[in-house]
Every structure is written in structure tokens, then in C-alpha cells.
C-alpha positions as CSV (number, residue, x, y, z in Angstrom):
1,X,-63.2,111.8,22.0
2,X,-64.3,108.5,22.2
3,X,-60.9,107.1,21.0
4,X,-59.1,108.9,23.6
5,X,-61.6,107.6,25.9
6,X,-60.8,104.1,24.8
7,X,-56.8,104.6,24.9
8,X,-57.2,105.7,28.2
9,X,-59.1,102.9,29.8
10,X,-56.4,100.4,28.0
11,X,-53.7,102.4,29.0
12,X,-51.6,101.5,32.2
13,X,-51.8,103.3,35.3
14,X,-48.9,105.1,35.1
15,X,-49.3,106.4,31.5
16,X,-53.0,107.5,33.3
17,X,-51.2,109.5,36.1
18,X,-48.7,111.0,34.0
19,X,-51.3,112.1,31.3
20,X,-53.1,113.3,34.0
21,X,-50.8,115.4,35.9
22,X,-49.7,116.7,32.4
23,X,-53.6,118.0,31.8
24,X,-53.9,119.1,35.0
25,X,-50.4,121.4,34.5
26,X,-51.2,122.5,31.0
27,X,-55.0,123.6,32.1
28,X,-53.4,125.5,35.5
29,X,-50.9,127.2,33.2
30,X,-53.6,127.9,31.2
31,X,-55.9,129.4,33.4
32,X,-52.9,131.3,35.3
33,X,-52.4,132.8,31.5
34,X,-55.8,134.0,30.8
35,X,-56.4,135.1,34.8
36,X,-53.0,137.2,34.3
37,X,-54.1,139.1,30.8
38,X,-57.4,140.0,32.7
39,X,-55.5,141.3,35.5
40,X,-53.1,143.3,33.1
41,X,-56.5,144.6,31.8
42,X,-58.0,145.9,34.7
43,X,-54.6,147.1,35.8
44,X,-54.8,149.5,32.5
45,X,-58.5,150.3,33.4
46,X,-57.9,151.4,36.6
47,X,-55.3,153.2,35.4
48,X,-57.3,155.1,32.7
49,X,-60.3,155.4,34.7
50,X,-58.0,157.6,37.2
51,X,-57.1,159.5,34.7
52,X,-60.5,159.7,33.0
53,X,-61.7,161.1,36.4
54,X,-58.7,164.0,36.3
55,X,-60.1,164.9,33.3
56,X,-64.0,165.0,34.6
57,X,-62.8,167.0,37.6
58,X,-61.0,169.6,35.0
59,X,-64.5,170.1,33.1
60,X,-66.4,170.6,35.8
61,X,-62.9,173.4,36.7
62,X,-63.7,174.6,34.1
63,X,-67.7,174.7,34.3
64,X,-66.9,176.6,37.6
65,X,-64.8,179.9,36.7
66,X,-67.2,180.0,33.3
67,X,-69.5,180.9,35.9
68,X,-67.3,183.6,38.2
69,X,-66.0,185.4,35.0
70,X,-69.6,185.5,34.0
71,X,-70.8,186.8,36.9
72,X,-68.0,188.8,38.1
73,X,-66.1,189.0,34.7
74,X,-62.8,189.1,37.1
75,X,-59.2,188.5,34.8
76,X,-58.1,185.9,37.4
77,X,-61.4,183.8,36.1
78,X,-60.4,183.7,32.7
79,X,-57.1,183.0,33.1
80,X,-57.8,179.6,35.2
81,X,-60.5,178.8,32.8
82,X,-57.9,178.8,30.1
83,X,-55.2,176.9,32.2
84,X,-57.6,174.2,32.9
85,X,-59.0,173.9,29.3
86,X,-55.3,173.8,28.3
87,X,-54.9,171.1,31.1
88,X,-58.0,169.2,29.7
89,X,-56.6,168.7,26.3
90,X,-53.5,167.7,27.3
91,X,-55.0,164.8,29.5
92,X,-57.0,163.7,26.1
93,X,-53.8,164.0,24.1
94,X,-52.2,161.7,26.3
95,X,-55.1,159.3,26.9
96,X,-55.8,158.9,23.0
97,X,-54.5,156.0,20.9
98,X,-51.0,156.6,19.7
99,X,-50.9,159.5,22.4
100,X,-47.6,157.8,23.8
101,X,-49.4,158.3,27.1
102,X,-51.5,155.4,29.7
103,X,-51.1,152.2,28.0
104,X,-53.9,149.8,26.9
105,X,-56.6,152.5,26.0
106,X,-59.7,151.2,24.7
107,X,-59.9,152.2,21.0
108,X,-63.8,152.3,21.4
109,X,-63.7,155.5,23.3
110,X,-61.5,157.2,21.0
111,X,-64.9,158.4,19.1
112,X,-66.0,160.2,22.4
113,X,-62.2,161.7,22.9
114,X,-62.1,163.4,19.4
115,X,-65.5,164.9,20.5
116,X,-64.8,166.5,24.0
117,X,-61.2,167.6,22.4
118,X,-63.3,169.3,19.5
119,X,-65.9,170.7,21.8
120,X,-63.2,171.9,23.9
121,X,-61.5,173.7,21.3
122,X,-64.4,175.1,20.3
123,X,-65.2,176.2,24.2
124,X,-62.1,178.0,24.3
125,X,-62.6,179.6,21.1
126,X,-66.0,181.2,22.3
127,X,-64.7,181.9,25.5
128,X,-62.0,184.0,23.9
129,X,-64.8,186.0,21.5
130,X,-66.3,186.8,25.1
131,X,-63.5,188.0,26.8
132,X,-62.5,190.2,23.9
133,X,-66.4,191.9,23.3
134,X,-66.8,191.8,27.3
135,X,-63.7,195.0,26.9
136,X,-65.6,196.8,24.3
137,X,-68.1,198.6,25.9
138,X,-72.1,198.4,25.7
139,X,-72.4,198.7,22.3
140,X,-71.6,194.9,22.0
141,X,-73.7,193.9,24.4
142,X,-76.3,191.8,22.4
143,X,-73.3,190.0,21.0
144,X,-72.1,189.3,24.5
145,X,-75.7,187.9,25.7
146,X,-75.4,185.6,22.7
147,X,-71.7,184.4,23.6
148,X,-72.9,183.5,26.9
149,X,-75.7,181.2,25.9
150,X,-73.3,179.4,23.3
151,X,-71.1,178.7,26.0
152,X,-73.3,177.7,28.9
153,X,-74.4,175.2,26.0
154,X,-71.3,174.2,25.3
155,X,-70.1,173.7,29.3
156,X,-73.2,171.5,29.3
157,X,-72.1,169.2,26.9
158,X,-68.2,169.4,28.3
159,X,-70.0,167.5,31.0
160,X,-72.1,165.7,29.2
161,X,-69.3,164.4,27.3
162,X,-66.7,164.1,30.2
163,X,-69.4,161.8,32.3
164,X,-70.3,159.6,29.5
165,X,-66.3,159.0,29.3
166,X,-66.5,158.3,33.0
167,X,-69.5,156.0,32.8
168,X,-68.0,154.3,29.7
169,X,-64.5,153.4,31.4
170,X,-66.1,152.2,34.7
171,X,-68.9,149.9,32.3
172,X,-65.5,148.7,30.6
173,X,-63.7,147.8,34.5
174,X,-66.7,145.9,35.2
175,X,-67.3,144.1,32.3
176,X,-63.8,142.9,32.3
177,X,-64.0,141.6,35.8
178,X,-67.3,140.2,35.0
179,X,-65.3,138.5,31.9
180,X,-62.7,137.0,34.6
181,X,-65.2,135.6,37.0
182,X,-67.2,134.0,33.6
183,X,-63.7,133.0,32.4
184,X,-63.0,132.1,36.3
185,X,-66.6,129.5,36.8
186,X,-65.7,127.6,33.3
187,X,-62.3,127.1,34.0
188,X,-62.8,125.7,37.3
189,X,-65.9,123.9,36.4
190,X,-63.4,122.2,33.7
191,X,-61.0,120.7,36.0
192,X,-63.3,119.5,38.9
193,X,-64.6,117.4,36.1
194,X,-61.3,116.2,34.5
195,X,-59.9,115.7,38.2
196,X,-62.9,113.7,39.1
197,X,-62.9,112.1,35.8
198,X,-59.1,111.3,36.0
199,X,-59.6,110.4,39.8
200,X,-62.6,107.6,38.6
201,X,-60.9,106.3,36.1
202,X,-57.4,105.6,38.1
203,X,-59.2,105.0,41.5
204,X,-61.0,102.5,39.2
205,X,-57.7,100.9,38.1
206,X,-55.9,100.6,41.7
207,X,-58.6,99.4,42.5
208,X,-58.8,96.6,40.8
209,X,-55.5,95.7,40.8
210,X,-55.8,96.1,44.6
211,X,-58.8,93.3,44.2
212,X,-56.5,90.5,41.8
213,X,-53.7,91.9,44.5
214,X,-56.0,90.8,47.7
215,X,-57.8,87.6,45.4
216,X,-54.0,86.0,44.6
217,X,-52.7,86.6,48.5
218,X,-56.1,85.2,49.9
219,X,-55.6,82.2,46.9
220,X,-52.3,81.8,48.6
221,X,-53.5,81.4,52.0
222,X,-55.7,79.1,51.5
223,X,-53.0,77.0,49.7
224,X,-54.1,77.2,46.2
225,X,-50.9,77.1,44.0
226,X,-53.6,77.5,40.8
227,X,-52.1,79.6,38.2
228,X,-54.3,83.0,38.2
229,X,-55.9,84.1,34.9
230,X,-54.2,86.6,32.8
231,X,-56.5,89.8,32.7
232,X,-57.0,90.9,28.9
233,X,-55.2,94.6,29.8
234,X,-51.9,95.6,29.1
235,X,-51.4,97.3,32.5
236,X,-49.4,96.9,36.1
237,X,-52.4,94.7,36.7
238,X,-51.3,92.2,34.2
239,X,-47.6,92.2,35.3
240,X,-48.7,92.0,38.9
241,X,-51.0,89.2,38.2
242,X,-47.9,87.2,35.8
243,X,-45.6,88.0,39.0
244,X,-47.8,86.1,41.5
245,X,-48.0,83.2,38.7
246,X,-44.1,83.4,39.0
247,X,-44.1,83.3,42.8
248,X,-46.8,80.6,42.7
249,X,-44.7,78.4,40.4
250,X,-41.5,78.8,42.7
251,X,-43.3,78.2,46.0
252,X,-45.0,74.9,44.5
253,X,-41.6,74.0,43.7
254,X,-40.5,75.1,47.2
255,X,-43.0,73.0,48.6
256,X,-42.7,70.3,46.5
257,X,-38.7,70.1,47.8
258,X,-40.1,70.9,51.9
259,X,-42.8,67.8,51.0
260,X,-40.4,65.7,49.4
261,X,-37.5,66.4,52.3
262,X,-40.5,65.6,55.1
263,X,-41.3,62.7,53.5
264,X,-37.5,61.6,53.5
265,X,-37.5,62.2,57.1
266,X,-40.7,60.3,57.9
267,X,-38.7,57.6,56.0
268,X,-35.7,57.8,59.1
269,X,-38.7,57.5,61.1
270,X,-40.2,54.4,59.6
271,X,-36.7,52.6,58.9
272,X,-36.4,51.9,62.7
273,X,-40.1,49.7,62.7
274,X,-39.9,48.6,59.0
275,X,-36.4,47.0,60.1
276,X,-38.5,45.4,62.7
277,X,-40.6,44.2,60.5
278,X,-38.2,42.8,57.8
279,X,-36.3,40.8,60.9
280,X,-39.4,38.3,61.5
281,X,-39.5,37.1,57.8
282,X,-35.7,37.0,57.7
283,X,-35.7,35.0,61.0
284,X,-38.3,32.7,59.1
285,X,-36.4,32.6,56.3
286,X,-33.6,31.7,58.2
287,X,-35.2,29.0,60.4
288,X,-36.1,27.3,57.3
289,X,-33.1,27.4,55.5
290,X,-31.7,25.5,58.7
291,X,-33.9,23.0,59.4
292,X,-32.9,22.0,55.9
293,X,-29.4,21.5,56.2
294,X,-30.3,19.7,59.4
295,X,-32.7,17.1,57.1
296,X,-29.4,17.1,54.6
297,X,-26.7,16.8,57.3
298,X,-29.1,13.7,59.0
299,X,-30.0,12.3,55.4
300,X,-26.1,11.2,55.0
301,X,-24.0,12.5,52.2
302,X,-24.0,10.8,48.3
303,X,-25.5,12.6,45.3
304,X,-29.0,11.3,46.5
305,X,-29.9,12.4,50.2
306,X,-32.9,10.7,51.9
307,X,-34.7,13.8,52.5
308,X,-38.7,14.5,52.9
309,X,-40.5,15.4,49.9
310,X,-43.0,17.2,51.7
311,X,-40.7,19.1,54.4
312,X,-38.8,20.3,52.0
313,X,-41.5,21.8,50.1
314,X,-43.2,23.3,53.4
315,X,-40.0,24.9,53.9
316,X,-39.5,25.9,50.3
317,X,-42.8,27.7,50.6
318,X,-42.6,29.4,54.0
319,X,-38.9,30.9,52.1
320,X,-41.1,31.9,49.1
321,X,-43.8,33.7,51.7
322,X,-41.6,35.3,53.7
323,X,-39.6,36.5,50.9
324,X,-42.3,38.4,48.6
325,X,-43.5,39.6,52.5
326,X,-39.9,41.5,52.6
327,X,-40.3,41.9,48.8
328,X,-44.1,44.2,49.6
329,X,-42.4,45.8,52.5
330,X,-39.6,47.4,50.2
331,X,-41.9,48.2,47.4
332,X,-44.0,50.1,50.2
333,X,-40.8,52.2,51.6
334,X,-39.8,52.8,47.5
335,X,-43.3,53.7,46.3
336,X,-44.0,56.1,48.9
337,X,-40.7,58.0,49.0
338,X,-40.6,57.5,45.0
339,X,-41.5,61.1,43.2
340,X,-43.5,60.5,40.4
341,X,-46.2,62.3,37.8
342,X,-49.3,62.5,39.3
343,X,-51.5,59.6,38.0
344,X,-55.3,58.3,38.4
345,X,-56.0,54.6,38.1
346,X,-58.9,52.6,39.5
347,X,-57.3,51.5,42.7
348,X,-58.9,48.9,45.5
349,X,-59.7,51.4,48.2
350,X,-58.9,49.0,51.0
351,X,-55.6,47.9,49.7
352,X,-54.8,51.7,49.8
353,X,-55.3,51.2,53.5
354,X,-54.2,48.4,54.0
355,X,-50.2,49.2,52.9
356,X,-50.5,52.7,54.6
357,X,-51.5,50.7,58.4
358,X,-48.7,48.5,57.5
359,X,-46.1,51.3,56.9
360,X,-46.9,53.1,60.4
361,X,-47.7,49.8,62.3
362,X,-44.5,49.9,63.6
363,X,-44.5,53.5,65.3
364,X,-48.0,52.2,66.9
365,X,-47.9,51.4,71.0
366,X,-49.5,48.6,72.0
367,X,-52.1,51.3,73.9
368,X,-53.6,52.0,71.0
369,X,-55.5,49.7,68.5
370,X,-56.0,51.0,64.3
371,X,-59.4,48.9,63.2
372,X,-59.9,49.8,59.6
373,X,-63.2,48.6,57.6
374,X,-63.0,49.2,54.2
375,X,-65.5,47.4,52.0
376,X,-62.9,45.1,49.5
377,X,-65.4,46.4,46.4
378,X,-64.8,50.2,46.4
379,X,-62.3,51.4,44.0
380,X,-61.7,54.7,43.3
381,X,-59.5,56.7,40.3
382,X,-56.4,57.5,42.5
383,X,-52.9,58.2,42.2
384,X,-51.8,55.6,44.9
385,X,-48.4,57.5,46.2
386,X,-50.4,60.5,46.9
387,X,-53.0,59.3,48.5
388,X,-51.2,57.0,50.1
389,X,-49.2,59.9,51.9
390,X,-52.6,61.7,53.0
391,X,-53.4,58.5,54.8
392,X,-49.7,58.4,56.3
393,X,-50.3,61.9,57.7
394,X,-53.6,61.5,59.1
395,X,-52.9,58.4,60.6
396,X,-49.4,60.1,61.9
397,X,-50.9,62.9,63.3
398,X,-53.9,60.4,65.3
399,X,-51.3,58.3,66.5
400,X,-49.6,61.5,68.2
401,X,-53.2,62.7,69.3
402,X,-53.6,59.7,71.5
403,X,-50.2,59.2,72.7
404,X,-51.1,63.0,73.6
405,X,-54.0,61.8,75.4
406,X,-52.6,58.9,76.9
407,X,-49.4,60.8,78.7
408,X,-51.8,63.9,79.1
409,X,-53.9,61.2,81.7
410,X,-51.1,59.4,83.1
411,X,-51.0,56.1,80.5
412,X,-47.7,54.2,79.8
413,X,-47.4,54.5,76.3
414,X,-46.6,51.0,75.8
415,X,-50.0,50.5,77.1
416,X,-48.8,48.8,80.7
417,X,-49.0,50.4,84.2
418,X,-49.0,54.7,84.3
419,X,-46.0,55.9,85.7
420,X,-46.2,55.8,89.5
421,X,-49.3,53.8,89.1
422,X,-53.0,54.2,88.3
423,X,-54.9,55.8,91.1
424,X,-57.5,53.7,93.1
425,X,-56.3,50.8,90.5
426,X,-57.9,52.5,87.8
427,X,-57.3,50.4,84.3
428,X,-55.0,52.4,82.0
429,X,-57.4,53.6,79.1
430,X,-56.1,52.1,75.6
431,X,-56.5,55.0,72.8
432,X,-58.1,53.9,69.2
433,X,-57.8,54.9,65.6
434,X,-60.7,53.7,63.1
435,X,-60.8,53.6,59.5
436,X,-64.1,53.9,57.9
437,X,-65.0,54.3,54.4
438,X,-68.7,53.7,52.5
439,X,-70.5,54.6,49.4
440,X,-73.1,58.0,49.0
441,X,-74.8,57.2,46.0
442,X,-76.8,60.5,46.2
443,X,-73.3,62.6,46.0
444,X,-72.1,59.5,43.4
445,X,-68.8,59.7,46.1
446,X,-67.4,57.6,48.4
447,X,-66.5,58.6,52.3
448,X,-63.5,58.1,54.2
449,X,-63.4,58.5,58.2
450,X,-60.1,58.9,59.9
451,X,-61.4,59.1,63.7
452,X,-59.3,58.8,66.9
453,X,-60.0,59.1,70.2
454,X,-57.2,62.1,70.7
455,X,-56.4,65.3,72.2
456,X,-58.8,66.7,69.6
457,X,-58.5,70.3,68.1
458,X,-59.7,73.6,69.6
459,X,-62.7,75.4,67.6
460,X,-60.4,78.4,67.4
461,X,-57.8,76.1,65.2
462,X,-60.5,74.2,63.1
463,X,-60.6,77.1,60.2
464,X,-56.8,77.1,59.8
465,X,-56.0,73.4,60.5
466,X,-55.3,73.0,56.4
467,X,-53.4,76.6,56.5
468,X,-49.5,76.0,55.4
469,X,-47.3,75.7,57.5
470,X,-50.0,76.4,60.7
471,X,-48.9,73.6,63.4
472,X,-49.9,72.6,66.9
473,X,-47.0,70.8,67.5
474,X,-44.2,72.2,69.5
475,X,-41.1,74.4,67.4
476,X,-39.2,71.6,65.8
477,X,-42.0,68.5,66.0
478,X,-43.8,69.9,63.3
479,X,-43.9,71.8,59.9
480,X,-47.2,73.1,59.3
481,X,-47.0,71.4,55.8
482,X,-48.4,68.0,56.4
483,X,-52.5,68.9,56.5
484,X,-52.2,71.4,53.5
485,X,-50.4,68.9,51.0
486,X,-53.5,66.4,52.0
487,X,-55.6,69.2,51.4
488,X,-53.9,69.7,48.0
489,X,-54.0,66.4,46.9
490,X,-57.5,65.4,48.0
491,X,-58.3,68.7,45.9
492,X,-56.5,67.3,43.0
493,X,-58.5,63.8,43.3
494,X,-61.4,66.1,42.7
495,X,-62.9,65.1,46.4
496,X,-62.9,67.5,49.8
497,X,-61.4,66.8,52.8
498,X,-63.0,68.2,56.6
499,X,-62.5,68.3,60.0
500,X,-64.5,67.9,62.9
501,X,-63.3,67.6,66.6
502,X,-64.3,68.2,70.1
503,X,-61.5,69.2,72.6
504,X,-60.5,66.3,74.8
505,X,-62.5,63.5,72.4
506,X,-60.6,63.3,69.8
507,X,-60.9,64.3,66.0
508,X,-62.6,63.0,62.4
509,X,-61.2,63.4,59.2
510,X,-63.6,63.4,56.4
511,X,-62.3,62.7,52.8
512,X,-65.2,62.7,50.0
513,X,-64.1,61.2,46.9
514,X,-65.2,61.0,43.4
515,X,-66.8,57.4,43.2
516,X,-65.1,55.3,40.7
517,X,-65.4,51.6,38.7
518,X,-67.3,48.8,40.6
519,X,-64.0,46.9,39.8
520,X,-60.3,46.8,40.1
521,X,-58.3,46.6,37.5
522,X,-55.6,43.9,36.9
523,X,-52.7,46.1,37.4
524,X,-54.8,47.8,40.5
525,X,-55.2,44.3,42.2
């Protein structure tokens, strides 16, 4: 029992509905089986017990012109006594085993049968030997005296007899109905409990696949793409459970393309303002190179120009600057839109910083300042490109914030006079994004503040800010996806990321991080 037990709880589901639908079908079929040979039972009862009653009804017939003849000792009497003692014994021919009469007779009252037929016999035998000395005359008439006691005796125990029959049959009818409810109770009693047994057990198992079914989608939500744990059965819940695994690994890859493809098109974006930037070094460059061929031109030709030591080498140097300026420009565009294996290293925190305010300075307005302070001796394990990017999309999504802001009151985004002026000569208010970072040595972590002075976020929005896909942007400015890759990566960096922000004034981004080495490395610096 205890091994079926077992199977079944390690069985699937639907092995546990199909076994039980087969139980529940064999014990109905078996119950309709042993309900129907009851029935058939009572059936031959009833049947029997209608005769049985015929035959009580003859007896007492025959009790009754036994008691005319004697009385009157009338012909007619003695005939119908004969007819219905004749009558009698037929009825127990036919109601005897083997009688080829009612079906299904009980073979216990066959005893009681053979009796009342022989008594009968005998009845009819005595009140034969009365009729024949009642026609002899008074000389017999002791004899006759003693004939009619034999057979009052004798009625007597014809109804005797016939009742105890009649009692007999209607003890059997009852105790077979009494059989069918007992039979009725058990079986009943039987399948309640499997059904509630079979009902727990499977209700169990829905249940809980519902449960991994509800943990996985609410996993999802949140924007956990964590493989889920196997469970140790062999059920649907296991293949359920490997099929959200499957769709987990396809929709990281799916977002890794949509991340990958936004950050190609921040890259349009930032071309515009690093092509900016590249033009003043190359216009340095350029100067430089001029001035000289000016000092060559004005030295006079020969294989030994007059020309300035030290010019020369102020100009060489200025080239050299400008150039590894261009060079940390490029290798900023590259790294960030490079796809590589995510990677700790100990990493100068405000270096970090200090190439991400570089990459967006050219998408800032002049109405609104970025002030980062970043102590230069925090260094943290990080994987530079990824962190990198959460800075990019913070600092993105401040920089729209105010510029929100500023054309929300009225400001020129350039940060000169609103359009159609500023009312009673009001000065245009100049928006501001700070960077803040410092060291809890409690929490052994270090905390980054991304604050601006924005449209800020609604209290309604704050719980799904870092939901995929979620956006506050109008259809086509945003994807959603921005916030929940931060989220993701600051997850991966073992650290947190939070929100807080007051409608109108603006927004705070909190990033805890693991602290790391009081030092940069080489290769970090």
C-alpha cells in the first residue's frame, strides 16, 4: 500500500487523473454489479413471497370448509377442501428446488416445504378416512370423534407451518435489503474517501505547479532572467518549470539584441556631439601643423631650416595632446557599443564617471549644468561597459527630465530668453544634474547619487519604474528597456539600485555597490 502510495505521489498529474478516473469507473461498475444481484434478489423474493402468501391463503381455505363439513358434513365442503389441498401441493411443487417453477428459491426453506407437503398429504388422507366413516352410520361414531381431533390437529399445524413459511420469506426480503443498504454505506463510504483522497493528492499537485507557474511569471516581471530550479519530480511541473528556463533563455537573448540595437541607436544619437567634439582637437591639430609650415616656409629652404627649437616642440606637443584626446574619444564610442563577457576589475570609480559625462556632454544645453564629485580613491570591482551604460541611461533620462522641466515652464532650451519672453523679466531657471558618490563603511558599500532637478516621477510609477519595457515617454521616444537593464546589471555587480522622487522636483537615483580595493590597479588607471 505504501508503494502505491509512493508511485502515486511521483507520478505525473496526468497518470494521477487517469488512474483515478479508471478507480473511480471500475468501483461504479462495481457497485452497479453487486446493487444489481441484490435487486435480482429481491425481485425473486418478492416473487416467492407472493406466492408463499397464495399458498397461506389456501391453508387457511382449507382450515375453513374442515370446519363447514364438520359442522354441516355437506358434500360441496369436502369437495373444495380437496380442490384446495390439491391446489396447495401444487403451489409447493412448483415453489420447491428443481420444481421448474419461481426462480431463485431459497434452498433453506426447502426443509419447511417437504413438511407442509407431508402434513398435507397426510391431512388429506384423514380427511378422506372421515368422509368415508361419516357414511357409515352410528356405529362408527367413536372412530369419527377421533378422526376429527386428528385433523383439527393437523389444520393447526397446516397453519402453523404455512405462517412460519410466510414469516421465513418476508425475514429473507428484509435481510436482503438490509444486505443492500450495508453493501450500499461501505461502498459509498469507499469512494468519498478515494475521491477525496484522489482530489488531495492532484489538487495538491496543480497546485503547486500553479505556485512555480505564478513564482516564474512574477520572476519574469520583475526582470529576473535567473534560470529557475529544476524540481526533483518527474511531472508537468518539471516540464513547465524546464519551458520557462527555455523562454527565459530566449527573451535574455531577445533583450540582449533590443539592448544591444538601443545602444546602437544612442550611438546615432551621440555621433552628432562626439563629431563636435573631435572637430576642436582636429582644428588644433590643424592650427599647429600650419603654423609650422609657416616657421618652414619663413626659415628659407636648404636641408637645414632656421626653425625654433622650442616652437616646434610646443606644437609637436599640442599635436601629440590633441591626438590621444581624439584617440580617448574613439576608444569611449568603441568600448561602449563593444559587446563583451561580463567582467569585474577594480576600476577608479570617478574615471567611470568621468568618460560617461564626456560621452553625453554633447547632447547637454547650456541650461543645464552636470557637477559630479567623485572622491579619486574609491574603486570598485566593475565591469566598466556595463556600468558605464547604467550611467549613460541615468544621466540620459535626467537630461530629458529637465529639458522637460525647462520647456514645461517656458525656458529656452539653450538656456537664453523663453520663447515670447519671461514674464515680469523673470530669469530663465537653469536645470542641474549632480553626481555624488561616498563610502558606508557600516554596509562595507559605496553610494552613488544621480539627482536632477526634473519633472520627477509620480508615486503611482515609482514601483514599476524598473519594470521592462514600462516607459513614461511618449510611443516611439522610448522603449521601456533602459531602467530594467540598469536594474539587471547593478544586480549583477552584486549592489541595488532605488528611486526616490517628488513630482515637479525632480528625481534620485541610488546605486549601492559592493565596496572594493583602496586602490586602482595598473590596467584600471
Amino acid at each position: 500500500m505504501q508503494f502505491l502510495i509512493r508511485r502515486l505521489a511521483e507520478g505525473n498529474i496526468r497518470q494521477l487523473v487517469l488512474f483515478g478516473i479508471s478507480v473511480s469507473i471500475l468501483g461504479f461498475s462495481l457497485l452497479g454489479g453487486l446493487s444489481y444481484n441484490y435487486l435480482l434478489q429481491i425481485e425473486d423474493a418478492l416473487a416467492l413471497a407472493e406466492v408463499v402468501d397464495d399458498l397461506s391463503s389456501d391453508i387457511l381455505e382449507i382450515r375453513r370448509y374442515e370446519k363447514n363439513y364438520l359442522l354441516y358434513a355437506m358434500e360441496e365442503d369436502h369437495a373444495e377442501n380437496l380442490v384446495f389441498i390439491g391446489r396447495a401441493l401444487e403451489v409447493i411443487e412448483r415453489i420447491e428446488p428443481g420444481g421448474g417453477g419461481v426462480q431463485g428459491t431459497d434452498l433453506r426453506g426447502s426443509d419447511g416445504l417437504r413438511a407442509l407437503r407431508r402434513d398435507l398429504h397426510g391431512y388429506r388422507d384423514t380427511f378422506s378416512r372421515l368422509g368415508e366413516v361419516q357414511l357409515a352410520g352410528q356405529q362408527r361414531e367413536r372412530e369419527r370423534g377421533a378422526l376429527r381431533e386428528d385433523l383439527r390437529e393437523q389444520g393447526k399445524a397446516l397453519v402453523a407451518q404455512a405462517r412460519q413459511i410466510v414469516t421465513y420469506q418476508r425475514e429473507r426480503i428484509l435481510g436482503i435489503v438490509g444486505s443492500l443498504k450495508h453493501q450500499l454505506l461501505l461502498s459509498i463510504g469507499a469512494m468519498v474517501g478515494l475521491a477525496a483522497f484522489f482530489s488531495w493528492l492532484i489538487g495538491r499537485r496543480i497546485l503547486g505547479a500553479l505556485s512555480v507557474i505564478e513564482r516564474s511569471a512574477r520572476q519574469i516581471v520583475r526582470g529576473s532572467l535567473e534560470r529557475l530550479p529544476l524540481p526533483a519530480t518527474s511531472d508537468e511541473t518539471r516540464g513547465v518549470v524546464e519551458a520557462f528556463n527555455h523562454m527565459l533563455v530566449e527573451l535574455e537573448h531577445r533583450q540582449n539584441q533590443l539592448v544591444q540595437e538601443k545602444k546602437l541607436a544612442s550611438l546615432g544619437v551621440l555621433t552628432s556631439g562626439i563629431a563636435h567634439q573631435l572637430n576642436n582637437p582636429l582644428n588644433n591639430i590643424s592650427t599647429s601643423c600650419q603654423i609650422l609650415c609657416e616657421e618652414l616656409r619663413h626659415a628659407g629652404g636648404g636641408e637645414a631650416p632656421d626653425l625654433d627649437p622650442a616652437l616646434a616642440g610646443r606644437m609637436l606637443e599640442n599635436i601629440h595632446q590633441e591626438v590621444r584626446r581624439s584617440r580617448d574619444i574613439v576608444k569611449g564610442l568603441l568600448e561602449f557599443s563593444r559587446e563583451t563577457e561580463f567582467s569585474l576589475k577594480p576600476v577608479a570609480l570617478r574615471d567611470v564617471v568621468g568618460r560617461s559625462v564626456a560621452l553625453v556632454a554633447s547632447e547637454v544645453p547650456a541650461s543645464i549644468a552636470i557637477d559630479a564629485d567623485v572622491p579619486g580613491d574609491i574603486v570598485l570591482p566593475l565591469d566598466v561597459q556595463r556600468f558605464q551604460e547604467v550611467l549613460l541611461n541615468l544621466l540620459i533620462n535626467a537630461i530629458q527630465a529637465v529639458q522637460a522641466t525647462q520647456e514645461r515652464d517656458g525656458d529656452a532650451p539653450d538656456g537664453g530668453t523663453p520663447v515670447g519672453g519671461t514674464p515680469d523679466g523673470a530669469v530663465p531657471r537653469a536645470g542641474a544634474i549632480t553626481i555624488t558618490a561616498e563610502r558606508d563603511m557600516a554596509a562595507r558599500q559605496v553610494v552613488l547619487r544621480v539627482a536632477d532637478t526634473g519633472i520627477g516621477i509620480g508615486p503611482e510609477h515609482l514601483g514599476r519604474i524598473f519594470d521592462p519595457f514600462f516607459t513614461l515617454k511618449d510611443v516611439g521616444k522610448g522603449t521601456g528597456l533602459g531602467l530594467s537593464v540598469a536594474f539587471g546589471i547593478i544586480r549583477k555587480h552584486g549592489g541595488t539600485i532605488g528611486v526616490e522622487s517628488t513630482p515637479g522636483a525632480g528625481a534620485c537615483f541610488t546605486i549601492r555597490l559592493p565596496l572594493g580595493a583602496p586602490e586602482p590597479t595598473g590596467d584600471a588607471a
